[in-house]
C-alpha positions as CSV (number, residue, x, y, z in Angstrom):
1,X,13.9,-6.8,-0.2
2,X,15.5,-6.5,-3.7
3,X,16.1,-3.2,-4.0
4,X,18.1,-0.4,-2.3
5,X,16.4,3.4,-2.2
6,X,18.7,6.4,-1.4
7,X,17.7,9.9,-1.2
8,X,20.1,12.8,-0.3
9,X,18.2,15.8,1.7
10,X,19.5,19.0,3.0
11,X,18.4,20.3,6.5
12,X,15.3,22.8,5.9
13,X,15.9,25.9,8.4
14,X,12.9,28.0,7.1
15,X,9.5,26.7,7.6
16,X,6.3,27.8,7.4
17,X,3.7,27.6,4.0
18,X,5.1,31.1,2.7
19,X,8.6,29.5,2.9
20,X,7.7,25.8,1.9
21,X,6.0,27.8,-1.4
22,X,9.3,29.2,-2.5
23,X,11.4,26.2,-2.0
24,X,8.7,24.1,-4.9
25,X,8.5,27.4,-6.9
26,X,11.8,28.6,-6.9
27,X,14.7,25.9,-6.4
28,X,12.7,22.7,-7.7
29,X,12.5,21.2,-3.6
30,X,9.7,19.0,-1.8
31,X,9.6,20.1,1.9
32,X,9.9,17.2,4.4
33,X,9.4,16.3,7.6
34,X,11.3,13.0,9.7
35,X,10.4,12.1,12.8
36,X,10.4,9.1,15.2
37,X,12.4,6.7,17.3
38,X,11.7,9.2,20.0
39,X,14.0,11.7,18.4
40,X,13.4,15.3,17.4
41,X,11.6,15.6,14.3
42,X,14.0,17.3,11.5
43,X,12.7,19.2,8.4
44,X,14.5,18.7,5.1
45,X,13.6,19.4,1.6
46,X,14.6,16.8,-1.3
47,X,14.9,17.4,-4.9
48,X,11.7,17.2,-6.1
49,X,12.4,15.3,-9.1
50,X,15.0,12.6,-7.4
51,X,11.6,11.7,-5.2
52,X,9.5,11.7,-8.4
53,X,11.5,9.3,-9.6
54,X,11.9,7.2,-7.1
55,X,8.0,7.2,-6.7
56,X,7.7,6.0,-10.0
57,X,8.8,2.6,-8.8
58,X,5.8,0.6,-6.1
59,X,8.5,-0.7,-4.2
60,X,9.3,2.8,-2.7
61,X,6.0,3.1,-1.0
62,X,6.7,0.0,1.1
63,X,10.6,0.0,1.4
64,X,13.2,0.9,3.9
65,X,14.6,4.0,2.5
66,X,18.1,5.9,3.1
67,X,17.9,9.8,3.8
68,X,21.4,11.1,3.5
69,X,20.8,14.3,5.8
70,X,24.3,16.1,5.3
71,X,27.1,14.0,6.5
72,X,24.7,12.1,8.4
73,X,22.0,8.7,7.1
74,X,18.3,7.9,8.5
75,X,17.0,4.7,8.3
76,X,12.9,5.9,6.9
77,X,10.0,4.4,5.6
78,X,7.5,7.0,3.5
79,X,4.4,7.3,5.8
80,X,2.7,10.4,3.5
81,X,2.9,12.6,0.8
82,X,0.7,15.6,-0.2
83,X,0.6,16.1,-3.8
84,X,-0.9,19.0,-5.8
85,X,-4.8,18.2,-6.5
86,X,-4.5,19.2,-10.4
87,X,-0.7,19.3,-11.0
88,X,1.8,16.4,-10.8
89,X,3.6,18.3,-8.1
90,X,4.6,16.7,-4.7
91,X,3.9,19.1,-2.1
92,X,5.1,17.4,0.8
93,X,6.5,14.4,2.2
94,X,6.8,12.7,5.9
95,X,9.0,10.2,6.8
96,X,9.4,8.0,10.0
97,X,12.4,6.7,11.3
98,X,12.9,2.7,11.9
99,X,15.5,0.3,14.0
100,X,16.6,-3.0,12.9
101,X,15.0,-3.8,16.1
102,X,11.7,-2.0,16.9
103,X,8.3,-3.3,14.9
104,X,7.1,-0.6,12.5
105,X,3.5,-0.3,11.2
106,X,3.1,0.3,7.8
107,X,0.9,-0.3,4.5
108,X,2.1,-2.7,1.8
109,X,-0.1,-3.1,-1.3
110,X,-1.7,-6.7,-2.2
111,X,-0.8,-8.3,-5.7
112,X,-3.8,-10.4,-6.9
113,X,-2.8,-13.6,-8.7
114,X,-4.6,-16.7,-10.8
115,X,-7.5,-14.1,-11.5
116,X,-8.8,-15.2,-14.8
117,X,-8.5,-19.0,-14.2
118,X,-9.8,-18.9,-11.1
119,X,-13.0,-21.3,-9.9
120,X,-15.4,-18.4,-9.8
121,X,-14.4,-16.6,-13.1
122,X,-13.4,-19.4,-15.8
123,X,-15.7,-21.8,-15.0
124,X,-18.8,-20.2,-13.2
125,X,-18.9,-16.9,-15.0
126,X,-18.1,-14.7,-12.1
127,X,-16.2,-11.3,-11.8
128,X,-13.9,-10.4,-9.5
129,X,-14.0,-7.7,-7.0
130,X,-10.7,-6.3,-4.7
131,X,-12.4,-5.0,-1.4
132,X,-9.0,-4.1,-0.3
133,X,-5.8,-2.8,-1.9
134,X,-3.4,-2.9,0.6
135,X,-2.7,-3.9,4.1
136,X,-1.7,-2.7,7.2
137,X,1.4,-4.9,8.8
138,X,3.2,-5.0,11.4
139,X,7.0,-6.5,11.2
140,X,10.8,-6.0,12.1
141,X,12.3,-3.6,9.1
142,X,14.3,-6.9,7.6
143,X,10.9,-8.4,7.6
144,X,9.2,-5.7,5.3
145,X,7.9,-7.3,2.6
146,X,7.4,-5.0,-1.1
147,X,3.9,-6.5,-1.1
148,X,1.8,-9.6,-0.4
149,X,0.3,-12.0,-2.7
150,X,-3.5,-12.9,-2.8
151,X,-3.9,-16.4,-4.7
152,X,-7.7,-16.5,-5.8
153,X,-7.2,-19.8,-8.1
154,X,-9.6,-21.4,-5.8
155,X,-11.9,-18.9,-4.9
156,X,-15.7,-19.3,-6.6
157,X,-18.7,-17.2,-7.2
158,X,-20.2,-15.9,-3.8
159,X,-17.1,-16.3,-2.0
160,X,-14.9,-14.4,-0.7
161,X,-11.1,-14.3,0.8
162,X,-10.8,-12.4,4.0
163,X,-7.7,-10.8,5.4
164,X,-7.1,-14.1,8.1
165,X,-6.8,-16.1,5.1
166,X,-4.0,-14.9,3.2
167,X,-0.6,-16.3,3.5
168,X,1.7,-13.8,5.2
169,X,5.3,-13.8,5.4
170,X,7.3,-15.3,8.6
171,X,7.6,-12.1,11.0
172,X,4.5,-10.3,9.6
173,X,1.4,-10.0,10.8
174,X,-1.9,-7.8,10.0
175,X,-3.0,-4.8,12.0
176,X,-6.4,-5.1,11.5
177,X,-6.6,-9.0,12.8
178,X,-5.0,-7.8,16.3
179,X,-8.1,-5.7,16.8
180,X,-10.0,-8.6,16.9
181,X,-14.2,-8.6,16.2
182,X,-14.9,-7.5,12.9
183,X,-12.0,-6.6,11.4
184,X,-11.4,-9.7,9.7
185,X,-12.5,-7.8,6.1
186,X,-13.2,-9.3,3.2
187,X,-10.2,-8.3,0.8
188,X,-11.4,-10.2,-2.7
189,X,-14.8,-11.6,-3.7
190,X,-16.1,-12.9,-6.9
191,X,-19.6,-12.4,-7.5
192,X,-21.8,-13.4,-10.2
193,X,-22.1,-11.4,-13.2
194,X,-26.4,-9.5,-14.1
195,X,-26.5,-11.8,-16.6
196,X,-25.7,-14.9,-14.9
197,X,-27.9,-14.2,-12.7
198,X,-30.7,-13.7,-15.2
199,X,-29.7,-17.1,-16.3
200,X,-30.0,-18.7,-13.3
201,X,-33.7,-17.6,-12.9
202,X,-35.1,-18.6,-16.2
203,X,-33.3,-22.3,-15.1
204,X,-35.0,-21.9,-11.9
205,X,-38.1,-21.0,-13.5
206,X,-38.0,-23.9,-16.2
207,X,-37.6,-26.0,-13.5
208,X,-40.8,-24.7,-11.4
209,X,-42.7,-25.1,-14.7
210,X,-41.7,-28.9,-14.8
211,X,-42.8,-29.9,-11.5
């Protein structure tokens, strides 16, 4: 992890949606929630545009973040936020709590890579489709990764990459493959374009006409 985030909250000691509306409107704060660890969940607000900015940047989402809470620090990772459906307002955020030595479960996005030269698009005419854009882990907090690669260089049309394929780091594993059965999805496939397809019947069809 490259990158340090630090947020600094105030303890929130009115709640409610009458409350949390005046806090946006009035003094420019995004109600929150932390909870976790087995500890007493706390509502804070934050300044809504320190968050805003610090949302800006992908790494946030999937980062161990710093809460100064008054003269006290949380260790947090960002598990939701509700923002406004029209405006680019933050309504609310929840954080959870992590400790260097507990496993936390989180979603980290997937970076695809080696797209356009890849088997199935430069050479066979194929276009690329991402099933899946991010991934459910499970790892120690030192382990947390900003996000994963997904190498598709060798991947051609028809094919696809599923989730017990992709290289993970040391310490991380996926969420979905410890449930076992079917949840081994598909997170890239490249599939052949309508008009390659077209192609490939009037070649099949020469070819009947031959024989």
């Amino acid at each position: 992890m490259s990158e340090d985030f630090v947020l600094d909250a105030q303890v929130r000691e009115l709640t409610g949606k009458g409350a949390s509306r005046r806090l946006r409107r009035e003094q420019g704060l995004v109600p929150a929630i932390i909870y976790g660890l087995d500890k007493e969940p706390q509502q804070i607000t934050l300044a809504h545009k320190d968050l805003v900015k610090q949302l800006e940047n992908e790494a946030f989402y999937s980062h161990i973040v710093t809460l100064n809470v008054g003269s006290s620090s949380e260790q947090v990772i960002l598990k939701d936020l509700q923002r406004h459906p029209a405006k680019a307002i933050v309504l609310h955020a929840d954080f959870q709590r992590v400790a260097a030595d507990q496993k936390l479960t989180t979603k980290v996005p997937l970076h695809f890579i080696n797209e356009a030269s890849s088997v199935g698009v430069k050479t066979q005419g194929g276009v690329v489709t991402h099933n899946i854009t991010e991934l459910e882990i499970s790892c120690l907090p030192k382990d947390l990764p900003e996000f994963i690669e997904v190498d598709v260089q060798a991947l051609e049309v028809g094919h696809s990459l599923h989730i017990s394929e992709l290289t993970l780091p040391e310490g991380v594993t996926s969420v979905d493959l410890t449930h076992g059965g079917d949840h081994d999805l598909a997170v890239v496939t490249i599939s052949k374009t309508r008009g390659a397809s077209d192609a490939d019947s009037e070649e099949e069809g020469e070819d009947a006409g031959e024989e």
